[in-house]
Residue frames as a rotation matrix with the C-alpha (Angstrom) as fourth column:
UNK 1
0.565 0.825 0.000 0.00
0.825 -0.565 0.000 0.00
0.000 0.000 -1.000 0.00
UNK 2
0.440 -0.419 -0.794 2.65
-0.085 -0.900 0.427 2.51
-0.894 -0.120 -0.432 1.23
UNK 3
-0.812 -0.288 0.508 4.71
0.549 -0.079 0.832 1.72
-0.199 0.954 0.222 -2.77
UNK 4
-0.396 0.307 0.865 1.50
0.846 -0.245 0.474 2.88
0.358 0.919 -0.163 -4.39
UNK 5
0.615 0.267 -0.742 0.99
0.565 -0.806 0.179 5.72
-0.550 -0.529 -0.646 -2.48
UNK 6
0.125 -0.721 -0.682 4.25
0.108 -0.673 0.732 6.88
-0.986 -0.165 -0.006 -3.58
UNK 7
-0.755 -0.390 0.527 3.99
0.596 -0.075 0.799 5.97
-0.272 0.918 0.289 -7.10
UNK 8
0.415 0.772 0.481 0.48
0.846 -0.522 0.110 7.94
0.336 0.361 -0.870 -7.61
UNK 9
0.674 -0.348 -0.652 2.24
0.027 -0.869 0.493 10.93
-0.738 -0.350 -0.576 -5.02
UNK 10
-0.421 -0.897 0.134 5.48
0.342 -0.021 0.940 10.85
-0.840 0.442 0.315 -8.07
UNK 11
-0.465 0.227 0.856 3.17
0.884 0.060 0.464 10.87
0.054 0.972 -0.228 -10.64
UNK 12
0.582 0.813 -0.006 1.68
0.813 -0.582 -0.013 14.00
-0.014 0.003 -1.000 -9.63
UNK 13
0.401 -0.700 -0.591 4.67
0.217 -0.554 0.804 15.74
-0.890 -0.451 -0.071 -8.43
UNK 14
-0.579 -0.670 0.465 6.45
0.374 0.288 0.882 14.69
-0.724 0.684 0.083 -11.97
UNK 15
0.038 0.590 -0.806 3.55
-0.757 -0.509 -0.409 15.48
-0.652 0.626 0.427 -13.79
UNK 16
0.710 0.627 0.320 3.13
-0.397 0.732 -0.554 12.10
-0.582 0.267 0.769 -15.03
UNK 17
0.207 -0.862 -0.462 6.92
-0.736 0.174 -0.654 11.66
0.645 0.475 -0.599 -16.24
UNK 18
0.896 0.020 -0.444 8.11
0.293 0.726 0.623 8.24
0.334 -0.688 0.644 -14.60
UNK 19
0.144 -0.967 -0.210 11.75
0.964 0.089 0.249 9.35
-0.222 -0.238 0.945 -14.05
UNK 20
0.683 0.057 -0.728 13.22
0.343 -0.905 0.251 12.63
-0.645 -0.421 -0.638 -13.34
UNK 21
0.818 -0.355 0.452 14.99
0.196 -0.566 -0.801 14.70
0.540 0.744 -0.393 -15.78
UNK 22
0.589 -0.753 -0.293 18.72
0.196 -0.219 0.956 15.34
-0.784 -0.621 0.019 -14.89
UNK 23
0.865 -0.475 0.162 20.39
0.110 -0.136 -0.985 17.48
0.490 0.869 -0.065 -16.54
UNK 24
0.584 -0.812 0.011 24.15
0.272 0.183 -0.945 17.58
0.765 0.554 0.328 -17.07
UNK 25
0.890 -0.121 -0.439 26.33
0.337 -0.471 0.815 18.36
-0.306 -0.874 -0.379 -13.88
UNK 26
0.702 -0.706 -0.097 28.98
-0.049 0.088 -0.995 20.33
0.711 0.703 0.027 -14.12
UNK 27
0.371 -0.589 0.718 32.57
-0.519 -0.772 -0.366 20.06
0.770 -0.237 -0.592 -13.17
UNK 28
-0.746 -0.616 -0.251 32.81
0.223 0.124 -0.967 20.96
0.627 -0.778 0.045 -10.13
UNK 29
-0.338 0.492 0.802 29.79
-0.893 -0.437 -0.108 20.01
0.297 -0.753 0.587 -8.28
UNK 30
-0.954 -0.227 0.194 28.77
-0.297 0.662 -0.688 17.89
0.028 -0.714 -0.700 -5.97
UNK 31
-0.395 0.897 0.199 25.53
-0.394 -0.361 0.845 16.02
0.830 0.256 0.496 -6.00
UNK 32
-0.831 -0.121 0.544 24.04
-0.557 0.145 -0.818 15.85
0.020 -0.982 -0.188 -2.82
UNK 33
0.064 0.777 0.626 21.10
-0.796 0.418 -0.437 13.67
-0.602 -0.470 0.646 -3.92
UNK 34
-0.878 -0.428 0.212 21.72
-0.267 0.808 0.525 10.03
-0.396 0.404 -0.824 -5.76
UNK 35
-0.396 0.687 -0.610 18.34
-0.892 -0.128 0.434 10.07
0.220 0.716 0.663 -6.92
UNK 36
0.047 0.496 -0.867 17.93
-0.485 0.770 0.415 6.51
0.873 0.401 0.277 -5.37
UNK 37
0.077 -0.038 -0.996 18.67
0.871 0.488 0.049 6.81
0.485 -0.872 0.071 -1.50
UNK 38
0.972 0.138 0.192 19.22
0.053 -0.919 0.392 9.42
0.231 -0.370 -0.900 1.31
UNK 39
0.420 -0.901 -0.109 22.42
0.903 0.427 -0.044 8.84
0.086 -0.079 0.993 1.40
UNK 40
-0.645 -0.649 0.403 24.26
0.635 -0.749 -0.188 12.18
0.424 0.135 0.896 2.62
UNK 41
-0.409 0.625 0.665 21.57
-0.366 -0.780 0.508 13.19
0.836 -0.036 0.547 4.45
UNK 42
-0.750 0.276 -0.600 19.75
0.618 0.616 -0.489 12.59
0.234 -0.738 -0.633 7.95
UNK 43
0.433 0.881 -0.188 16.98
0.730 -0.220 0.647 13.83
0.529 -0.418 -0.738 10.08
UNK 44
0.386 -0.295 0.874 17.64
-0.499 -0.864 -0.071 16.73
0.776 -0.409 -0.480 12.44
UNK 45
-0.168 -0.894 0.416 19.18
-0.948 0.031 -0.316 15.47
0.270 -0.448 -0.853 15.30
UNK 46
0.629 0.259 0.733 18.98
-0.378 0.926 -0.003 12.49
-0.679 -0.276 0.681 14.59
UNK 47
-0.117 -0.934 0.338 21.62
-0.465 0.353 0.812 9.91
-0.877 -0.062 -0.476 13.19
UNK 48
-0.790 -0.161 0.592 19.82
0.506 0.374 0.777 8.72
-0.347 0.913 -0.214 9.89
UNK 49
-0.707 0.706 0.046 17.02
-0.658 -0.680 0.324 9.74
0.260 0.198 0.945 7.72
UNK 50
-0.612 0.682 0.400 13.68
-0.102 0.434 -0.895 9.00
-0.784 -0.589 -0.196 9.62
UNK 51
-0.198 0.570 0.798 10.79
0.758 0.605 -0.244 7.35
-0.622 0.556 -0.552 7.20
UNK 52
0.327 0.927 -0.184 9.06
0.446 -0.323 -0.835 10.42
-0.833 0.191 -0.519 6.13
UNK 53
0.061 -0.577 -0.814 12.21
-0.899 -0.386 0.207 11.38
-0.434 0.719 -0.542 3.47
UNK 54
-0.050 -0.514 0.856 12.54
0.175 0.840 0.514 8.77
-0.983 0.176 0.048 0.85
UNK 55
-0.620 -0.249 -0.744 13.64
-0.584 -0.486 0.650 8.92
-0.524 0.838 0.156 -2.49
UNK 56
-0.049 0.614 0.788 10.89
0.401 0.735 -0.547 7.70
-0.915 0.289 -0.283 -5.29
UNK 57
0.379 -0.073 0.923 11.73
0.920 -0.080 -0.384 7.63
0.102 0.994 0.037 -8.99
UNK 58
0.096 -0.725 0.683 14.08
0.847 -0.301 -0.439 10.31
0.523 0.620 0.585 -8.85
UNK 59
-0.152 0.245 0.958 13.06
-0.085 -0.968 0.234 12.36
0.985 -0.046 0.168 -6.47
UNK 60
-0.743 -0.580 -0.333 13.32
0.183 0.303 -0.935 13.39
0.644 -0.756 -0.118 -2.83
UNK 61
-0.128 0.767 0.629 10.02
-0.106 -0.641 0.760 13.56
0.986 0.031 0.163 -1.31
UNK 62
-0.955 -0.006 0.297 8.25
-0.290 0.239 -0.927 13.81
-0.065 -0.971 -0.230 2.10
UNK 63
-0.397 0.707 -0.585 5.41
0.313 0.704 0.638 12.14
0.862 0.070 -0.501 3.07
UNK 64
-0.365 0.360 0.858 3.35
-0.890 -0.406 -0.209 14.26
0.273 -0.840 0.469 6.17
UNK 65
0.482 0.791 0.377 1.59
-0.825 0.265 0.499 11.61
0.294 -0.551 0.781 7.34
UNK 66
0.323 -0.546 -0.773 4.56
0.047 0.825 -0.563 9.12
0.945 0.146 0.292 7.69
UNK 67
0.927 -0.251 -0.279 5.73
0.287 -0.008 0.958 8.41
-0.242 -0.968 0.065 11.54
UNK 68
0.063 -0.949 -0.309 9.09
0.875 -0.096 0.475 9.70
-0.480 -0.300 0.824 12.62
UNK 69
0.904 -0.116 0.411 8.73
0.238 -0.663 -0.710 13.65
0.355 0.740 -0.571 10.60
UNK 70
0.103 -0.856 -0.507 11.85
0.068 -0.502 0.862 16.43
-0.992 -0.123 0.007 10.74
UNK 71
0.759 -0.438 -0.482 13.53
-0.651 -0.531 -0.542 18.71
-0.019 0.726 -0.688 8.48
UNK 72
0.912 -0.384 0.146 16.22
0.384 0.923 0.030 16.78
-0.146 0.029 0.989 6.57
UNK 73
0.784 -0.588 -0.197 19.62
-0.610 -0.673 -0.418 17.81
0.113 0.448 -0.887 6.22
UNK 74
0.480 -0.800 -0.360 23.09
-0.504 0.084 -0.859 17.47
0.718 0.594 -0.363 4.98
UNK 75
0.793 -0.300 -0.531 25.70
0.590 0.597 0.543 15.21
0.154 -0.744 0.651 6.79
UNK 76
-0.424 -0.906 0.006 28.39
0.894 -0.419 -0.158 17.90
0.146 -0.062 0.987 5.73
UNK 77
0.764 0.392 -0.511 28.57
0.436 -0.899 -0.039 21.55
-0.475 -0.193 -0.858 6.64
UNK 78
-0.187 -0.431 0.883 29.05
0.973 -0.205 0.106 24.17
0.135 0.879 0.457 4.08
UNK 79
0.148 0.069 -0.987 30.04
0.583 -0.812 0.031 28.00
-0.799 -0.580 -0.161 4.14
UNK 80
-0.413 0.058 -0.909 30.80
-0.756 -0.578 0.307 29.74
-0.508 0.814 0.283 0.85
UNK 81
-0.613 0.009 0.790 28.74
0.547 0.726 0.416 27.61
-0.570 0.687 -0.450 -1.88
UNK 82
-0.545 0.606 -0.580 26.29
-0.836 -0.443 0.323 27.50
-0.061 0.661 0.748 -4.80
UNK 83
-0.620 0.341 0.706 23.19
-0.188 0.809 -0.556 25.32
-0.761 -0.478 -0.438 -4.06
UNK 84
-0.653 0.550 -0.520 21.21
-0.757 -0.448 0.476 24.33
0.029 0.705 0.709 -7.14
UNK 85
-0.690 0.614 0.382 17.94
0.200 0.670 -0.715 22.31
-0.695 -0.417 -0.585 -6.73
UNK 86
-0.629 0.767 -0.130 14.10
-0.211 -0.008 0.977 21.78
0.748 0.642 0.167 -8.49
UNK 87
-0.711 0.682 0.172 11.01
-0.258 -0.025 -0.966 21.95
-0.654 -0.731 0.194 -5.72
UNK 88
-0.697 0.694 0.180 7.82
-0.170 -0.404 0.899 21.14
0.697 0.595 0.400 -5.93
UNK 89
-0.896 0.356 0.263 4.94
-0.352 -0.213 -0.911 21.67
-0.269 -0.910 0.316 -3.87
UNK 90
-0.573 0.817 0.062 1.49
0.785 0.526 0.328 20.32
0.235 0.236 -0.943 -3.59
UNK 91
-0.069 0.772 0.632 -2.01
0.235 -0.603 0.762 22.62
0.970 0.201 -0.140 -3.31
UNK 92
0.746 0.214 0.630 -1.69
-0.122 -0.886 0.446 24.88
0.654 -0.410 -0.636 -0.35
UNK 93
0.643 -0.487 -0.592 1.74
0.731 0.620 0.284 23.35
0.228 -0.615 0.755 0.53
UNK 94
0.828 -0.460 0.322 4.93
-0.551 -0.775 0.309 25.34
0.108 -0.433 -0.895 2.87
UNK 95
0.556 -0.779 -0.288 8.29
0.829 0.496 0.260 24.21
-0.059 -0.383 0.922 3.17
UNK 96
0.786 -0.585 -0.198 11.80
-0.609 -0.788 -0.090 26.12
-0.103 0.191 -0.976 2.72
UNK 97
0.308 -0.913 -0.267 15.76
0.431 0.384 -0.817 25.95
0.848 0.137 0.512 2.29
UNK 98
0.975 -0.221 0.038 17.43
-0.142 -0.480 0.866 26.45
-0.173 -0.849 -0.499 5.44
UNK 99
0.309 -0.936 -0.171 21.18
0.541 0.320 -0.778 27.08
0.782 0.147 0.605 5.50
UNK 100
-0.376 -0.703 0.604 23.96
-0.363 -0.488 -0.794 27.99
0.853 -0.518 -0.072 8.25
UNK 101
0.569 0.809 0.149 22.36
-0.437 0.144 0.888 25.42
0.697 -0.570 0.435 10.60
UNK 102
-0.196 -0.497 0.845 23.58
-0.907 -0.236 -0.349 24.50
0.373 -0.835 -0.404 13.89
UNK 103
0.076 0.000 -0.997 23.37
-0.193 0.981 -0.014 20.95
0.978 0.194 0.075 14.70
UNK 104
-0.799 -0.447 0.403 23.16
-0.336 -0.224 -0.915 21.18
0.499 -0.866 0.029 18.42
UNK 105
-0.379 0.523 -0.763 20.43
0.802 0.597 0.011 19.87
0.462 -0.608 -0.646 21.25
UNK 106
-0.680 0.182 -0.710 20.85
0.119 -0.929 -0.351 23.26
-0.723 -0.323 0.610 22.62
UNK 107
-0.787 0.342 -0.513 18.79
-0.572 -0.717 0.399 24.01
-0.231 0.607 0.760 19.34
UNK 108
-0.146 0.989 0.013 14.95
-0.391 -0.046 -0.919 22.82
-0.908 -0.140 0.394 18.66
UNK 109
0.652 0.447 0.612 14.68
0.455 0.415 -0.788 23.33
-0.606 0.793 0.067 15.41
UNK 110
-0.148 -0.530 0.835 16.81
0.979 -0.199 0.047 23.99
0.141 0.825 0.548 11.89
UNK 111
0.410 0.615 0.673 15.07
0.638 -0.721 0.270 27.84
0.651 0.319 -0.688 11.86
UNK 112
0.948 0.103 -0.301 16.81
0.311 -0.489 0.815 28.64
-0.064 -0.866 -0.496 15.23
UNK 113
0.045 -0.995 -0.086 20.27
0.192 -0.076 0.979 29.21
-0.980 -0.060 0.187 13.62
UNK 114
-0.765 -0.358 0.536 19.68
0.561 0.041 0.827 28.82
-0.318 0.933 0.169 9.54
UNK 115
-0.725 0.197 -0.660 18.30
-0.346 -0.933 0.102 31.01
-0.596 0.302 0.744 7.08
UNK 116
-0.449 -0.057 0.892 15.59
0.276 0.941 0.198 30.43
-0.850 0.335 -0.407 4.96
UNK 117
-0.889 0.142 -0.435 14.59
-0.458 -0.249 0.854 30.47
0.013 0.958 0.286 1.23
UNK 118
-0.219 0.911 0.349 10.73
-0.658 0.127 -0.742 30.35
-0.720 -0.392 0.572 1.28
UNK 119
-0.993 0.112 -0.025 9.13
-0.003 0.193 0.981 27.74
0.114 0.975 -0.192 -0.56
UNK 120
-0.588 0.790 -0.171 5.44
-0.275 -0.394 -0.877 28.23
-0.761 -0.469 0.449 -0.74
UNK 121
-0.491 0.659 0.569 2.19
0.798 0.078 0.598 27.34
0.350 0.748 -0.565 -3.05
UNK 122
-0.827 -0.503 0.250 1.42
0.557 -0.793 0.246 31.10
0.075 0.343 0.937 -3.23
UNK 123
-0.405 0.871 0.278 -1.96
-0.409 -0.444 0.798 31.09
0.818 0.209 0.536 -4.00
UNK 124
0.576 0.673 0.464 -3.65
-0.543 -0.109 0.833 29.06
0.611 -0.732 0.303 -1.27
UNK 125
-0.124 -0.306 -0.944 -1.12
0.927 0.304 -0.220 28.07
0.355 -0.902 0.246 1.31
UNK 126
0.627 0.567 -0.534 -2.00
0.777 -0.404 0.483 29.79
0.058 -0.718 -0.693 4.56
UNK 127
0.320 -0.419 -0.850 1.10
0.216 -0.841 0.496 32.03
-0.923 -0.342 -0.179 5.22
UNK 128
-0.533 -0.203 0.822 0.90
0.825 -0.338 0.452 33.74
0.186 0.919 0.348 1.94
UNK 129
0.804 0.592 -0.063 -0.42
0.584 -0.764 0.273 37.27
0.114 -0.256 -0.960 3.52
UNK 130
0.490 -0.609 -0.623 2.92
-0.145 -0.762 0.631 38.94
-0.859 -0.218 -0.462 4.06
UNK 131
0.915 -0.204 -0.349 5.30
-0.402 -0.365 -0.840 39.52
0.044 0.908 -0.416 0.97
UNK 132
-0.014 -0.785 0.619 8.02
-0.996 0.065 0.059 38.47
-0.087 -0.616 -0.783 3.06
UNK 133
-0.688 -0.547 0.477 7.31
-0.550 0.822 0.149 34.98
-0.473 -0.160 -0.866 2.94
UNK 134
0.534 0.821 -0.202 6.12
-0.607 0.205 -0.768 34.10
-0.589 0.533 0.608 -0.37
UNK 135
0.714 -0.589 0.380 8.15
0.574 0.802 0.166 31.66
-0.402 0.100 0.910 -2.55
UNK 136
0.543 -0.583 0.604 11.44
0.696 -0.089 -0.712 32.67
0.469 0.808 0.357 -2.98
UNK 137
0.786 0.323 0.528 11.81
-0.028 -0.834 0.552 34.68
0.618 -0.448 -0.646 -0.34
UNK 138
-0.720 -0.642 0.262 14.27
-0.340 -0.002 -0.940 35.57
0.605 -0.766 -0.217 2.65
UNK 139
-0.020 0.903 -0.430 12.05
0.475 0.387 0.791 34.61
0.880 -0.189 -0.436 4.73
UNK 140
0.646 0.763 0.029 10.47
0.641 -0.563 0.521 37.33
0.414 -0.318 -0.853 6.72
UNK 141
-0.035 -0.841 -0.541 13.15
0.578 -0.459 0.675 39.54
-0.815 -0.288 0.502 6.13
UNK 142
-0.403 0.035 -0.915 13.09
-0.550 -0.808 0.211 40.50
-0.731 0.589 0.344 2.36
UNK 143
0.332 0.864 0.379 10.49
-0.266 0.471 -0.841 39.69
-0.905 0.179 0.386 -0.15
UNK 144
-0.220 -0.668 0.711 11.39
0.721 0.380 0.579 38.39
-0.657 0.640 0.398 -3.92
UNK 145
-0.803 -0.052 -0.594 11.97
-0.220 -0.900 0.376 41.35
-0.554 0.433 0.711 -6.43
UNK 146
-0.481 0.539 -0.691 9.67
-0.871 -0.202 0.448 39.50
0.102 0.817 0.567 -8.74
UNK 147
0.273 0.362 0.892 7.06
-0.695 0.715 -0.077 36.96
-0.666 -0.598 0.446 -8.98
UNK 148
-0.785 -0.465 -0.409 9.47
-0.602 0.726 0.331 34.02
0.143 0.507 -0.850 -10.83
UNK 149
-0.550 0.368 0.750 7.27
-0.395 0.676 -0.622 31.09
-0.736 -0.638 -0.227 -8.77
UNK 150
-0.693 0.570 -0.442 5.33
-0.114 0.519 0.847 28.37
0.712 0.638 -0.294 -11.16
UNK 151
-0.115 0.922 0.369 2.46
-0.650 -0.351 0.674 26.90
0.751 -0.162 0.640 -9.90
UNK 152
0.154 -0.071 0.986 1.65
-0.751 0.640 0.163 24.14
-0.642 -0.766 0.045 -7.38
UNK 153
0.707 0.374 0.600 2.33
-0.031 0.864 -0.502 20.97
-0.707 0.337 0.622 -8.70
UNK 154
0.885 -0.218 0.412 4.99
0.377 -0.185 -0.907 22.41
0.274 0.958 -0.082 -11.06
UNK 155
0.426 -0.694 -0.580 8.40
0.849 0.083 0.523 22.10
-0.314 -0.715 0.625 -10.69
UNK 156
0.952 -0.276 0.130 10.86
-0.289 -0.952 0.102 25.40
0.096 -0.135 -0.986 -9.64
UNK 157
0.453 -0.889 -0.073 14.28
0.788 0.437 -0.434 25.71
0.417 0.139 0.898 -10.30
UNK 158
0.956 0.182 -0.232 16.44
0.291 -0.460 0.839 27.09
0.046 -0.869 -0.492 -7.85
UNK 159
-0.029 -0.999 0.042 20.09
0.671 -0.051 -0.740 28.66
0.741 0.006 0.671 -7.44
UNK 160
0.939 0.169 0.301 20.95
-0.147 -0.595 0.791 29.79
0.312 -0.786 -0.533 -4.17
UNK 161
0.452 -0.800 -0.395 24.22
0.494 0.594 -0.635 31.35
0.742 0.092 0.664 -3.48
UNK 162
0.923 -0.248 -0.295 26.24
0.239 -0.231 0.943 32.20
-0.302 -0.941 -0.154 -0.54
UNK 163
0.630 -0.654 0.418 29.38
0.404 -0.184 -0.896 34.28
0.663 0.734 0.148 -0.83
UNK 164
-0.327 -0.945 -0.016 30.69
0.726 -0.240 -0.644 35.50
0.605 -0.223 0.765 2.11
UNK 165
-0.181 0.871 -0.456 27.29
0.596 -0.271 -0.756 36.52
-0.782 -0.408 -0.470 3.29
UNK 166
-0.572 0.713 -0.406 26.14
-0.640 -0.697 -0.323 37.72
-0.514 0.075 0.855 0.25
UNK 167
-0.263 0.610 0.747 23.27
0.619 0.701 -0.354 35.78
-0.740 0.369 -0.562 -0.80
UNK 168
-0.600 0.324 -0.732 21.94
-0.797 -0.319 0.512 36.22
-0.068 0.891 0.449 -4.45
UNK 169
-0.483 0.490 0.725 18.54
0.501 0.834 -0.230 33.60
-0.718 0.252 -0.649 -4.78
UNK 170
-0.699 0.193 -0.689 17.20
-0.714 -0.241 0.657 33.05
-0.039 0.951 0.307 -8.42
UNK 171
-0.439 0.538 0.719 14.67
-0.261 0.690 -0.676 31.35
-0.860 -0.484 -0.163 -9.26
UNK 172
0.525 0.464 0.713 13.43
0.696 0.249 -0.674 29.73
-0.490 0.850 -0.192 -13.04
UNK 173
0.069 -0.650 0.756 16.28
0.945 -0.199 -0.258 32.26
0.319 0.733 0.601 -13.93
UNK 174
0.167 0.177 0.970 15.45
0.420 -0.903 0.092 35.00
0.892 0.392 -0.225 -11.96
UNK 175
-0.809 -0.579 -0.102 17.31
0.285 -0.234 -0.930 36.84
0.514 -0.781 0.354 -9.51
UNK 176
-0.041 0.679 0.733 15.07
0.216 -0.710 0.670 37.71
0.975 0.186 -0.118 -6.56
UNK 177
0.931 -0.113 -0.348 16.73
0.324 -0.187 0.927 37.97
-0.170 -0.976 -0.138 -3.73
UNK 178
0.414 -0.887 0.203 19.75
0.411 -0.017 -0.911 40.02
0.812 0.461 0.358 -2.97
UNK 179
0.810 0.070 0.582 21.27
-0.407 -0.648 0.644 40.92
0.422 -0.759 -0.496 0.62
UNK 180
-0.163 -0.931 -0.327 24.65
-0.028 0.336 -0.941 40.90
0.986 -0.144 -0.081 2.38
UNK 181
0.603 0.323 -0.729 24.44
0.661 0.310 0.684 39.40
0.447 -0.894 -0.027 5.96
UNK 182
-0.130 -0.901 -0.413 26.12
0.991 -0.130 -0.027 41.97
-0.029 -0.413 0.910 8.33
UNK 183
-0.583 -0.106 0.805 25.17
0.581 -0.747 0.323 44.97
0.568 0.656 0.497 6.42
UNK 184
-0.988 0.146 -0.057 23.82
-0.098 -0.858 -0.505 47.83
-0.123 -0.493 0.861 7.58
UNK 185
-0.236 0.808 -0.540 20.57
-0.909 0.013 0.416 46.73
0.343 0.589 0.732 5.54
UNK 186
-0.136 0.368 -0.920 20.44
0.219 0.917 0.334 43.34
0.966 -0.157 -0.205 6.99
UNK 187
-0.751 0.218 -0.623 20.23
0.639 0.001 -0.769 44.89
-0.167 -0.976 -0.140 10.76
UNK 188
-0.765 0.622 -0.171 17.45
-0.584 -0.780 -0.224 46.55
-0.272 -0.071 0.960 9.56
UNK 189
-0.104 0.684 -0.722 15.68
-0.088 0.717 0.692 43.29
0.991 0.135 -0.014 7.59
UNK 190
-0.717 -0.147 -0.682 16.74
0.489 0.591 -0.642 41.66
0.498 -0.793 -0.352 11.22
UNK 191
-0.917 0.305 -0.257 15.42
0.108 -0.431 -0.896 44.36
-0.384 -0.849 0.362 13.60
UNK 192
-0.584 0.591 -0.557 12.20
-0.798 -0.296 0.525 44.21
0.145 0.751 0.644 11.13
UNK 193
-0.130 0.462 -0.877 11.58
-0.638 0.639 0.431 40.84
0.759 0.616 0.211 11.71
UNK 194
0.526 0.649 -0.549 10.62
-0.255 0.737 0.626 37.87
0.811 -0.189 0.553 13.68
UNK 195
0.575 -0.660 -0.483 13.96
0.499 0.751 -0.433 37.31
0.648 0.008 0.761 14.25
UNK 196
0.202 -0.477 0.855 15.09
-0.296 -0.862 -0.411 40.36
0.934 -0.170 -0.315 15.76
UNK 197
0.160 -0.217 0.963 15.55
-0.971 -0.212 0.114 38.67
0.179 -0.953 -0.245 19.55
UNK 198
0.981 0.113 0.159 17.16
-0.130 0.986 0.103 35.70
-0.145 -0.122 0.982 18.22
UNK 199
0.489 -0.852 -0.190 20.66
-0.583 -0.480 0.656 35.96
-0.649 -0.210 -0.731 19.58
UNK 200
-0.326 -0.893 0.311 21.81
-0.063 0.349 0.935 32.63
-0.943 0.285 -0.170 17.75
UNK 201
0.640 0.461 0.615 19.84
0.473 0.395 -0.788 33.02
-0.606 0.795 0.035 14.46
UNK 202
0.875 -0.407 0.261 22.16
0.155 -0.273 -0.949 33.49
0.458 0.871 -0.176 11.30
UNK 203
0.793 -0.558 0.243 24.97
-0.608 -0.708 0.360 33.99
-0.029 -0.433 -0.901 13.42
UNK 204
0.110 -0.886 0.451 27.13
-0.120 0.439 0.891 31.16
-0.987 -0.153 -0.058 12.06
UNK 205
0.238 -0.287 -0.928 28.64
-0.958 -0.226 -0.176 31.45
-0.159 0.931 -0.328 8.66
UNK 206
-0.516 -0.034 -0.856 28.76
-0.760 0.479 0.439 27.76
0.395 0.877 -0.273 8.45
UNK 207
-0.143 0.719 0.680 26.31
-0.784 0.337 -0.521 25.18
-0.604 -0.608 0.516 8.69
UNK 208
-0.494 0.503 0.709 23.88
0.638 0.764 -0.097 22.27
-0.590 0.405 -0.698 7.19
UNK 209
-0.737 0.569 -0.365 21.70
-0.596 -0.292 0.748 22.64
0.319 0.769 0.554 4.55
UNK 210
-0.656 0.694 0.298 18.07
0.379 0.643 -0.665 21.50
-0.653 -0.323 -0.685 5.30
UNK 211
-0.940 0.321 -0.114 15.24
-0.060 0.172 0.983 20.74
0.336 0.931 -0.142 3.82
UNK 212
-0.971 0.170 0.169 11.85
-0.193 -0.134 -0.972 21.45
-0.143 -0.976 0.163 5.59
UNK 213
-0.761 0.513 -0.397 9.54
0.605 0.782 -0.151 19.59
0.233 -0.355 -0.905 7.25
UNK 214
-0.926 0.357 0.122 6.22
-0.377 -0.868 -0.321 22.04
-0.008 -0.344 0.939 7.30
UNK 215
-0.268 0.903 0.335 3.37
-0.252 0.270 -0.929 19.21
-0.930 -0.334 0.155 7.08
UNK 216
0.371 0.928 0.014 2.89
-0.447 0.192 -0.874 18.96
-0.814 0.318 0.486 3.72
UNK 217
0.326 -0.465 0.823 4.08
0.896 0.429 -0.113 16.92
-0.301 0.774 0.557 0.33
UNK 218
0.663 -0.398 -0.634 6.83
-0.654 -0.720 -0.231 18.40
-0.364 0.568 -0.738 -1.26
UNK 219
0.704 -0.568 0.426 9.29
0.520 0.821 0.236 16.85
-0.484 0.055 0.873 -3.19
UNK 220
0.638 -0.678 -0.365 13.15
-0.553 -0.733 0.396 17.71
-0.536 -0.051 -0.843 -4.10
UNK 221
0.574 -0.597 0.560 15.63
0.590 0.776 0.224 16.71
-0.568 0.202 0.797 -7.28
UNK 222
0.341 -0.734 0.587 18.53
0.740 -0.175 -0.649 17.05
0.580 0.656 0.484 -9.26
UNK 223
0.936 -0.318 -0.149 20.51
0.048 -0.305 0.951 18.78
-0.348 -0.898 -0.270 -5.61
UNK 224
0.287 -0.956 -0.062 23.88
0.899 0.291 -0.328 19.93
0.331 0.038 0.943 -6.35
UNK 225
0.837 -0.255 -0.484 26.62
0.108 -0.790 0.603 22.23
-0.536 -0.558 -0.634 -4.76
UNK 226
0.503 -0.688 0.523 29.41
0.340 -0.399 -0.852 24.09
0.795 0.606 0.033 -6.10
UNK 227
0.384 -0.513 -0.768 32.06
0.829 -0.175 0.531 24.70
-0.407 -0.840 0.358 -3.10
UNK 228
0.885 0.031 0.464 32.80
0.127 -0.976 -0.178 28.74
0.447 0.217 -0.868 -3.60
């Protein structure tokens, strides 16, 4: 029962394509998904990935209603890179990209240390009232210059990069985020935002990369980095 779940959940996600496109890597990057295991990747603190992440026909999805949830993330931590990825989301679904996370007990959750690139089904997921944290976003910090975002169901390409704290996120080709951590402008996003009395949030230049656990089907392929 739980196989054909996932093959009818793929076939939507894919749009009825049995097997993910992958295009060409170059170089010098690293892929951080194998398209056929979690390999390189675990639950938050925890020591492997927990059911609700498994990979099906090419793709990395979650499953909300599986036992054991959490935000998944890298086994390595990474501080100058270029993260390139493909989302998709189901009908009124929320996740994000979190980076500069803190692996720690002391910490709860991924969010309490890492930044995050919104992902979001725009039109009728719930936290789609502020600008701030529509897809593509900083998240509730600065909003995306333009609207880039496809639809639910329809996959988004992503390029999120990290330079020395400056982030530049693009999306389907388009730049819509741009902000240097540190700046005079980011202690204003900060003091602007949620975050503004969170002593340990963004405050480490290197971290995991996660993937987040927000309740609802999403799924994630063709994952590669570019060490910077």
């Amino acid at each position: 029962m739980k196989a054909f779940f996932f093959t009818v959940l793929a076939a939507v996600l894919i749009g009825q394509t049995a097997t993910a496109q992958k295009p060409a890597a170059k170089a010098n990057q690293q892929v951080l998904f194998d398209g056929k295991t979690t390999q390189g990747w675990h639950t938050y603190l925890k020591p492997k990935a927990k059911p609700a992440w498994t990979a099906v026909n090419g793709t990395l999805q979650l499953d909300p209603k599986a036992p054991e949830q959490g935000d998944l993330v890298t086994d390595k931590e990474y501080e100058n890179f270029e993260l390139t990825l493909e989302w998709n989301i189901t009908e009124g679904g929320n996740s994000g990209i979190i980076f500069g996370v803190q692996e720690d007990t002391t910490f709860h959750n991924t969010y309490e240390t890492g930044v995050e690139m919104q992902i979001l089904d725009d039109k009728k997921a719930e936290d789609n009232k502020k600008a701030t944290h529509l897809a593509g976003s900083l998240y509730d910090m600065q909003a995306p210059a333009k609207n880039a975002v496809k639809p639910a169901g329809e996959w988004n390409q992503i390029k999120l990069r990290k330079k020395d704290g400056q982030l530049t996120f693009s999306m389907n080709g388009t730049t819509i985020v741009t902000a240097q951590m540190g700046s005079k402008e980011w202690q204003t996003m900060l003091e602007n935002s949620k975050f503004k009395t969170w002593k340990n949030f963004a405050a480490y230049p290197k971290g995991h990369i996660a993937l987040q656990d927000h309740g609802h089907q999403v799924a994630f392929r063709n994952i590669r980095i570019t060490q910077l």
